[in-house]
OpenMM code with the backbone's topology and positions (N, CA, C; nanometers):
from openmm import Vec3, app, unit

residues = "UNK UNK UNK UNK UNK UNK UNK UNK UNK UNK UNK UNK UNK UNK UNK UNK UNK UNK UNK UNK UNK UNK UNK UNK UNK UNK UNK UNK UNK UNK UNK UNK UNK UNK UNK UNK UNK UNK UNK UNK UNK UNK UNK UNK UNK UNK UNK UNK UNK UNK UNK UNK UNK UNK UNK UNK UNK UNK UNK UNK UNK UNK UNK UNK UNK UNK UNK UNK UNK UNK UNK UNK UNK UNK UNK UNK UNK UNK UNK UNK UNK UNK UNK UNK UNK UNK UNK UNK UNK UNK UNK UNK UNK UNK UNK".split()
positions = [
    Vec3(9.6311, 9.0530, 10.1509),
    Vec3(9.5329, 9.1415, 10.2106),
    Vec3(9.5901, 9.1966, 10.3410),
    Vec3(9.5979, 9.3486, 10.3708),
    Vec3(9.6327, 9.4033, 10.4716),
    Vec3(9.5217, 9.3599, 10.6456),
    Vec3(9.5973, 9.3919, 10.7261),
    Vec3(9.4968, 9.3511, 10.8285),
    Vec3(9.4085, 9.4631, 10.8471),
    Vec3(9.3131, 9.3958, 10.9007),
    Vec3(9.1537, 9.4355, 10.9246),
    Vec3(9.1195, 9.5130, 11.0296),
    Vec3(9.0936, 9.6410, 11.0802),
    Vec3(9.0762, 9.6832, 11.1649),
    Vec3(8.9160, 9.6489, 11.2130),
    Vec3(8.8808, 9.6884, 11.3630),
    Vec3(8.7376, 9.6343, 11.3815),
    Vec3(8.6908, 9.7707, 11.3515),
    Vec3(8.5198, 9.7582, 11.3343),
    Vec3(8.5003, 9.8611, 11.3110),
    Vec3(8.4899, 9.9733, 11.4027),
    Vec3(8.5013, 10.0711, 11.3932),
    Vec3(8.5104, 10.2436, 11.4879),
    Vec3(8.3434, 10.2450, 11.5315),
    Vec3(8.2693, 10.2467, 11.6638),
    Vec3(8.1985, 10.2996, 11.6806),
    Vec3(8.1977, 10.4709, 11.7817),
    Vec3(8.0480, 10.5305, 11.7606),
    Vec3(8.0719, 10.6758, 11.8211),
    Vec3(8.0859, 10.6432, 11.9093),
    Vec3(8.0414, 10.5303, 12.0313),
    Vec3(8.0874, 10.5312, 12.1181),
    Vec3(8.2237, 10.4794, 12.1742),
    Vec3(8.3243, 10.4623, 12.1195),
    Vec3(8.4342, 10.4588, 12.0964),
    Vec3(8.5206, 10.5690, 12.1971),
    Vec3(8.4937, 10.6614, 12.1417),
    Vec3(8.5811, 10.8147, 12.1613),
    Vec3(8.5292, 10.8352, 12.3514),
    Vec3(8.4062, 10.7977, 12.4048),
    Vec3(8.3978, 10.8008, 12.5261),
    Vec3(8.4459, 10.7051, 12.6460),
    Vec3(8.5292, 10.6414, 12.5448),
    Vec3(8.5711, 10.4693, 12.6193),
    Vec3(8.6870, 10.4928, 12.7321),
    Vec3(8.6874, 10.4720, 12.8080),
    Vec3(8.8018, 10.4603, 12.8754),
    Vec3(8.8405, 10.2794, 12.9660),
    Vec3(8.9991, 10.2845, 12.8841),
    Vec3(9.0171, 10.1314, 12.8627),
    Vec3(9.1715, 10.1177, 12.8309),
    Vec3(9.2191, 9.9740, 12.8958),
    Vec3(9.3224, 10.0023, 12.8603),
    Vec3(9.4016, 9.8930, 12.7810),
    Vec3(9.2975, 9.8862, 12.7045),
    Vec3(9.3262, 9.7943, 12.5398),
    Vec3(9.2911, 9.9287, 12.4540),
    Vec3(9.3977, 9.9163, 12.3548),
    Vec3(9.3671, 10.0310, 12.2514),
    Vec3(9.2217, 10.0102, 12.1423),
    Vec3(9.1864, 10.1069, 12.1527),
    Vec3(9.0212, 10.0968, 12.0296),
    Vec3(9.0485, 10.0841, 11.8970),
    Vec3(8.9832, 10.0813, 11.8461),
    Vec3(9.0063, 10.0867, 11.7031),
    Vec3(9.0661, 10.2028, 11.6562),
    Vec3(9.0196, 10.2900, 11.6596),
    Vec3(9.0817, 10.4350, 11.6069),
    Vec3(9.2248, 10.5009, 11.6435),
    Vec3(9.2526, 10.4115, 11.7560),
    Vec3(9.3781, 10.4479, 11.7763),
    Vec3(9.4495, 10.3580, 11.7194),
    Vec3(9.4052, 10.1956, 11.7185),
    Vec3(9.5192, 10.1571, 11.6197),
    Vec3(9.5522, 10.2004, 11.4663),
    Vec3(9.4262, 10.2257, 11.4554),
    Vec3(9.4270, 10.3220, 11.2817),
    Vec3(9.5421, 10.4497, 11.2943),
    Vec3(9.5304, 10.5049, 11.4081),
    Vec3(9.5924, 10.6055, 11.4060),
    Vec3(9.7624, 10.6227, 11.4196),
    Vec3(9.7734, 10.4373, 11.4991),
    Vec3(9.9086, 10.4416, 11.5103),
    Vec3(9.9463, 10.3857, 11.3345),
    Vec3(9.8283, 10.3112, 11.2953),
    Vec3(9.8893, 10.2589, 11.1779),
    Vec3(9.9340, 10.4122, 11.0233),
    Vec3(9.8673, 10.5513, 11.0380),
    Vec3(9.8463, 10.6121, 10.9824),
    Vec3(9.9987, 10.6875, 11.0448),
    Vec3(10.0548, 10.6717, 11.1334),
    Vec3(10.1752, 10.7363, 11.1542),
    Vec3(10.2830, 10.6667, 11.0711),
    Vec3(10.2460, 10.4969, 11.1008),
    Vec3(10.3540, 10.4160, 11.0477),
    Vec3(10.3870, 10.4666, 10.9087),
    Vec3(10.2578, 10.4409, 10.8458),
    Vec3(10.2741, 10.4764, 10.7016),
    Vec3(10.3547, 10.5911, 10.6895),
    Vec3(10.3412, 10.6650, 10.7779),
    Vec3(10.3521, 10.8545, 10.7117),
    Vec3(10.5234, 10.8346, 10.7574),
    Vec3(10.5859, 10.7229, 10.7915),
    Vec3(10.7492, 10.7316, 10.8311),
    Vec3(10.7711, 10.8142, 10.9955),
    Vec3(10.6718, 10.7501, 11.0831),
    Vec3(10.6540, 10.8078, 11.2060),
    Vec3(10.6914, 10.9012, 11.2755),
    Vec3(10.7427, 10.9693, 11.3822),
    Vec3(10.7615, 11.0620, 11.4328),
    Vec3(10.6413, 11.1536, 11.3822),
    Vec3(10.7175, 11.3342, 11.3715),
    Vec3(10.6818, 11.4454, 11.3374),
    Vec3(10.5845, 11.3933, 11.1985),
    Vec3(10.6281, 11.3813, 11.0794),
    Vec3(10.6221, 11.3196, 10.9675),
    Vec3(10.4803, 11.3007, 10.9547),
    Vec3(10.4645, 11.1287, 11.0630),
    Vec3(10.3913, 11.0636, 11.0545),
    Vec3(10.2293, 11.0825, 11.0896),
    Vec3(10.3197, 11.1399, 11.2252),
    Vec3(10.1905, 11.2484, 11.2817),
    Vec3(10.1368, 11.3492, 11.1672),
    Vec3(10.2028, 11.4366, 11.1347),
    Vec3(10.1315, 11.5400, 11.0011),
    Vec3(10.0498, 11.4477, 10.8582),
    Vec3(10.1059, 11.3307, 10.8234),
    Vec3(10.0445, 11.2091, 10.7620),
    Vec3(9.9202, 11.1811, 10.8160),
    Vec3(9.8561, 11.1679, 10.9178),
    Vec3(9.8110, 11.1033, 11.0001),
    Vec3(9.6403, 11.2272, 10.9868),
    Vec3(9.7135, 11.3512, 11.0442),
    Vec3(9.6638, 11.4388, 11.0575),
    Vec3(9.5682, 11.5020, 10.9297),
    Vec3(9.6216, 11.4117, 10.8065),
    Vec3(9.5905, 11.5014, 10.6477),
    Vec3(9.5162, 11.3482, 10.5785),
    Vec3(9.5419, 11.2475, 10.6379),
    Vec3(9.4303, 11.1531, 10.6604),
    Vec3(9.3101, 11.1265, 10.7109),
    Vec3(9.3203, 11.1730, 10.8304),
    Vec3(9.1856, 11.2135, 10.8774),
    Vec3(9.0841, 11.2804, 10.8419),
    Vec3(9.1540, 11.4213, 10.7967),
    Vec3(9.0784, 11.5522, 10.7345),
    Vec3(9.0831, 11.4967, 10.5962),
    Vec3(9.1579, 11.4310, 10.5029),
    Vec3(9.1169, 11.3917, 10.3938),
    Vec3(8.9719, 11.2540, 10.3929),
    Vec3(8.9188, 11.2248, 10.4593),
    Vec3(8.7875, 11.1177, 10.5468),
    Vec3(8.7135, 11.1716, 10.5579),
    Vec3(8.7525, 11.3224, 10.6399),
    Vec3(8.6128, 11.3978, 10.6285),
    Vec3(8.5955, 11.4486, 10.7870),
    Vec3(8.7339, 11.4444, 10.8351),
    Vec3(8.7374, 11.5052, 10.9846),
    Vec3(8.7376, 11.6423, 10.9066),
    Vec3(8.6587, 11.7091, 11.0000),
    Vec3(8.6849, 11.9058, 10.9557),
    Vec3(8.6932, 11.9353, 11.0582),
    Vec3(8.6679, 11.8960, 11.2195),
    Vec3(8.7206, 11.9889, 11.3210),
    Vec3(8.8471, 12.0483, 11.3209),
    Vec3(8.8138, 12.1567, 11.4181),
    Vec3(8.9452, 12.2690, 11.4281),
    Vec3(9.0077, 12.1516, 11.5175),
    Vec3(9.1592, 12.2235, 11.4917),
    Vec3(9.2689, 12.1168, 11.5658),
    Vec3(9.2858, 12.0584, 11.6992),
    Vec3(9.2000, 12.1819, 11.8079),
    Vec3(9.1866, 12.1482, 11.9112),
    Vec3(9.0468, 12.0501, 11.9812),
    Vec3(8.9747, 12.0566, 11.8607),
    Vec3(8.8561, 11.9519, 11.8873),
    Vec3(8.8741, 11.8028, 11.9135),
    Vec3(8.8397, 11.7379, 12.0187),
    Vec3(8.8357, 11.6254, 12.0290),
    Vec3(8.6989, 11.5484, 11.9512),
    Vec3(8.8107, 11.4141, 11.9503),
    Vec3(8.7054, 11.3514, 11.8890),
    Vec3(8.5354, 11.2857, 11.9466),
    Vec3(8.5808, 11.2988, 12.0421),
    Vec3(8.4063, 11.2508, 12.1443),
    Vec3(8.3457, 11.3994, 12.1292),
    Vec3(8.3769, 11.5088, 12.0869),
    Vec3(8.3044, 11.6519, 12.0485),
    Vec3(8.1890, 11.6121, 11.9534),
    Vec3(8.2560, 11.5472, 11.8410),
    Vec3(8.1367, 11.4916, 11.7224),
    Vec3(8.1806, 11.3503, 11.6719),
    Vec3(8.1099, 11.2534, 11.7788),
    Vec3(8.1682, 11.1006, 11.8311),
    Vec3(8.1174, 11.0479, 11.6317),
    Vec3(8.0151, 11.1130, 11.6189),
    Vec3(7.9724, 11.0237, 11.4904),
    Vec3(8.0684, 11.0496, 11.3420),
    Vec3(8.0835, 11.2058, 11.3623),
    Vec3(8.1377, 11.2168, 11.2485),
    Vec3(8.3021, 11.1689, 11.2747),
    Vec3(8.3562, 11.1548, 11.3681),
    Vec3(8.4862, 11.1462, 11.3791),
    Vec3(8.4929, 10.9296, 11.3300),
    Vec3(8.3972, 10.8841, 11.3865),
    Vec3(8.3611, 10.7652, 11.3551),
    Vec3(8.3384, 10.7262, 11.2304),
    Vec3(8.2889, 10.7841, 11.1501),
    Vec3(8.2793, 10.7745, 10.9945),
    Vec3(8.4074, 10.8618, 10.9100),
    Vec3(8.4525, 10.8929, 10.9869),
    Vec3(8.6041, 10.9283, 10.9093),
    Vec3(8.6875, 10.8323, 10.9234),
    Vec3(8.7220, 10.7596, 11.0586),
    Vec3(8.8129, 10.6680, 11.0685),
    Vec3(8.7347, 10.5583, 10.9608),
    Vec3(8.6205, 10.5081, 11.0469),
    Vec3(8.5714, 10.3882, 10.9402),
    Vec3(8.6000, 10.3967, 10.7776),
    Vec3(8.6062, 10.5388, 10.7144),
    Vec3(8.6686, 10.5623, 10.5749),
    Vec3(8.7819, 10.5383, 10.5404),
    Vec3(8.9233, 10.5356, 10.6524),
    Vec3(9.0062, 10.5211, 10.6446),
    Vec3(9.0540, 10.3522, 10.6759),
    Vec3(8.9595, 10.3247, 10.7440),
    Vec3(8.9816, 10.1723, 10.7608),
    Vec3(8.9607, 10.0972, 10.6075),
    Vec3(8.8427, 10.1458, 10.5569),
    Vec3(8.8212, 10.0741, 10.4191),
    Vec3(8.9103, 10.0671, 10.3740),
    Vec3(9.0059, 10.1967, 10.3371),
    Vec3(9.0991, 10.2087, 10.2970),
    Vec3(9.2489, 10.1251, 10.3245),
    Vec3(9.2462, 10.1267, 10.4523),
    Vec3(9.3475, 10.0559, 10.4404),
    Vec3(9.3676, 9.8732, 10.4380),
    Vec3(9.2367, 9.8595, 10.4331),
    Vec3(9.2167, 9.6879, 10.3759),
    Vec3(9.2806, 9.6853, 10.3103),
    Vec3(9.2897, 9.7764, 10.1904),
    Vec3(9.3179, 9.7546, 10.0658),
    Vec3(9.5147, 9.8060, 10.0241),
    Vec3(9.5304, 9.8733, 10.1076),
    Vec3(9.6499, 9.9307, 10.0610),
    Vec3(9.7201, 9.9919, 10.1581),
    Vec3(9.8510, 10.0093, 10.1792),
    Vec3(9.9165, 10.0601, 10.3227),
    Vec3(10.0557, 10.1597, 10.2547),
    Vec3(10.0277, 10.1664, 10.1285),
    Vec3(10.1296, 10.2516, 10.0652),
    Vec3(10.0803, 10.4167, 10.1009),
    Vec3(10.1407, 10.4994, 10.1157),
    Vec3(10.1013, 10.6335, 10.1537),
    Vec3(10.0219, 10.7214, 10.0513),
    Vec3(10.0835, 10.7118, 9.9103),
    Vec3(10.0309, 10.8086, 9.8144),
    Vec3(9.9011, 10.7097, 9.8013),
    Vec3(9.8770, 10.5891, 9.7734),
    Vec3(9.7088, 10.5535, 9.7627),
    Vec3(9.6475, 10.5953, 9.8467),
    Vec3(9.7026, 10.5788, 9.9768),
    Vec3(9.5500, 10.5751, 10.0909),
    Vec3(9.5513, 10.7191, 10.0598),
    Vec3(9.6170, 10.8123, 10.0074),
    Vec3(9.5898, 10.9593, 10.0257),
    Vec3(9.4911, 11.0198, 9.8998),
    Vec3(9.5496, 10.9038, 9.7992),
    Vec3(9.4931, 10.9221, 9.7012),
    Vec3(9.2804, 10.8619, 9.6965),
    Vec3(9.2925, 10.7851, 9.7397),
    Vec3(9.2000, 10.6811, 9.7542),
    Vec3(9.1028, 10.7783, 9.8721),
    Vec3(9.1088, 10.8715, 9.9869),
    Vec3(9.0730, 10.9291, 10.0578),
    Vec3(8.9983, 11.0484, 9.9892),
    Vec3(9.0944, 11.1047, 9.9180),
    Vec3(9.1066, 11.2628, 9.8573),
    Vec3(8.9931, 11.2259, 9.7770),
    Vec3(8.9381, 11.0921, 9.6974),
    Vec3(8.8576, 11.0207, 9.5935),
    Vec3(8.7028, 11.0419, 9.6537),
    Vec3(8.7206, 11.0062, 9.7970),
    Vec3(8.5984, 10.9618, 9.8465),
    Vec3(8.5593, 10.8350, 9.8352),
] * unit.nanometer
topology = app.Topology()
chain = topology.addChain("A")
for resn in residues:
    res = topology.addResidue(resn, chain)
    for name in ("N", "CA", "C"):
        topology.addAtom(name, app.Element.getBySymbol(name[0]), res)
């Protein structure tokens, strides 16, 4: 079993702290997968929006704390289960 992220709340995105939140470790873990750098980041980026992020690129996530929160939390399910790239993309794209 892959490790467990905690869960993402909306208030999350307004946190300022200097232990990483949940969503950012998701986010570093969503680079890893994607073979990091440039790559990983664009991985990362097509994960999110495959969850159900639809903001434009320059939107932050405390803009729409809830929906950005229920995208990661989608992606967390996800990666309980699997840390290979084509599932979680696949498994996302599913709903």
């Amino acid at each position: 079993m892959s490790k467990q992220f905690p869960e993402v709340q909306a208030e999350d995105f307004s946190k300022i702290t200097a232990e990483k939140l949940p969503h950012q470790l998701i986010e570093i873990a969503l680079i890893e997968i994607g073979g990091g750098g440039v790559s990983g980041t664009e991985f990362k980026t097509q994960a999110i929006r495959a969850a159900g992020w639809s903001a434009q690129r320059l939107a932050t996530y405390s803009g729409k704390p809830d929906k950005a929160a229920a995208a990661f939390n989608r992606v967390r399910e996800v990666l309980a289960d699997t840390r290979e790239m084509g599932q979680v993309m696949q498994r996302l794209k599913a709903g």
